[in-house]
N, C-alpha and C positions, 0 to 999 in steps of 0.2 A: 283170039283166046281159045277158041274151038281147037284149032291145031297143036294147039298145046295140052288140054287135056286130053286129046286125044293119043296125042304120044308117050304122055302118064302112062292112060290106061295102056297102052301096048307093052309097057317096058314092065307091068308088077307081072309076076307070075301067078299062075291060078293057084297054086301052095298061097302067097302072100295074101292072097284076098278071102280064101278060108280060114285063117288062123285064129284060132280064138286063146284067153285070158292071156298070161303074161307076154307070150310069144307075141301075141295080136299087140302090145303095146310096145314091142321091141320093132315088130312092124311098120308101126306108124313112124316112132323116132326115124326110120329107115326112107320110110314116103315123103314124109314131112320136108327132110334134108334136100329130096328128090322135088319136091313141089316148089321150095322157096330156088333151087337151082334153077328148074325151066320154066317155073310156073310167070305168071305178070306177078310183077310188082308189088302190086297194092288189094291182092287178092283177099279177101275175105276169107277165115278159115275157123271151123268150130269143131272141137271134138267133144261129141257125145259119148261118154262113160255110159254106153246100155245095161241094160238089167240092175238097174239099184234096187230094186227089189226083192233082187236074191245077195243080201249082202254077205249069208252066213257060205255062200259058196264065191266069193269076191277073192279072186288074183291079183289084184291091183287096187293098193291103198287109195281112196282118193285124195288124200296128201300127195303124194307121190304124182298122181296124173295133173293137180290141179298145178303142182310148182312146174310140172315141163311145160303146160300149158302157158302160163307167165312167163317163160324161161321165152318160149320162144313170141309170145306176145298174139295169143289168141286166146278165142271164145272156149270155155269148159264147163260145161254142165254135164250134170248125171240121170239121166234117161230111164227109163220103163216103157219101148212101146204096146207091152202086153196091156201095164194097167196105164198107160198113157201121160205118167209124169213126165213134165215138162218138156214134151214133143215140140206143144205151140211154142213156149219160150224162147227155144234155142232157136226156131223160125226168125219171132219177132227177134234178137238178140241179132242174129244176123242183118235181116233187114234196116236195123238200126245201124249196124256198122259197113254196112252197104250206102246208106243213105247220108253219113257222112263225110266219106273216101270222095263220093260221086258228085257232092255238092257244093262242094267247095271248104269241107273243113276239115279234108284228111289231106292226106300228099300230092293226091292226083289232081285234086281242085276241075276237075272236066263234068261235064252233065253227060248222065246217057240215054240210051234210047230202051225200053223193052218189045222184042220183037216176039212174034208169034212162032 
């Protein structure tokens, strides 16, 4: 799995990994397509919507990011890590769907190991 993130990260460009509001979720649609192509499988995937905070300056409805998010069948919450909304959430939200992929009640049905 390391080899394959690793080849992610080689193939986005530094333009793609700065991009911020609309562009940045034109991005993602872009990564996303890229992640489920090389990425494993049964990868766990969460998009955090940051800065909910500043909603009166928001490029992207959260209507809009929450249906791609379904569309493609992952985790969407909407984040502040200034004032710290729902940072932990989106943690546990993963670890929970981590925890069922890996133990036998998602497609993988495999246990894993965590290494250091």
């Amino acid at each position: 799995m390391q080899a394959s993130v690793q080849r992610l990260r080689m193939k986005r460009s530094p333009k793609a990994r700065w991009q911020i509001g609309a562009d940045s979720f034109q991005a993602l649609k872009n990564w996303m397509k890229e992640l489920r192509q090389h990425g494993p499988p049964n990868i766990v995937v969460a998009i955090a919507g940051n800065k909910c905070d500043l909603s009166d300056a928001r490029e992207v409805l959260e209507k809009d990011a929450m249906d791609y998010a379904d569309s493609i069948h992952t985790i969407f919450v909407e984040t502040s890590a200034k004032n710290t909304i729902n940072i932990h959430e989106v943690f546990i939200e993963i670890s929970q769907q981590i925890t069922v992929i890996y133990t036998g009640g998602g497609a993988a049905g495999k246990g894993f190991k965590l290494h250091r």
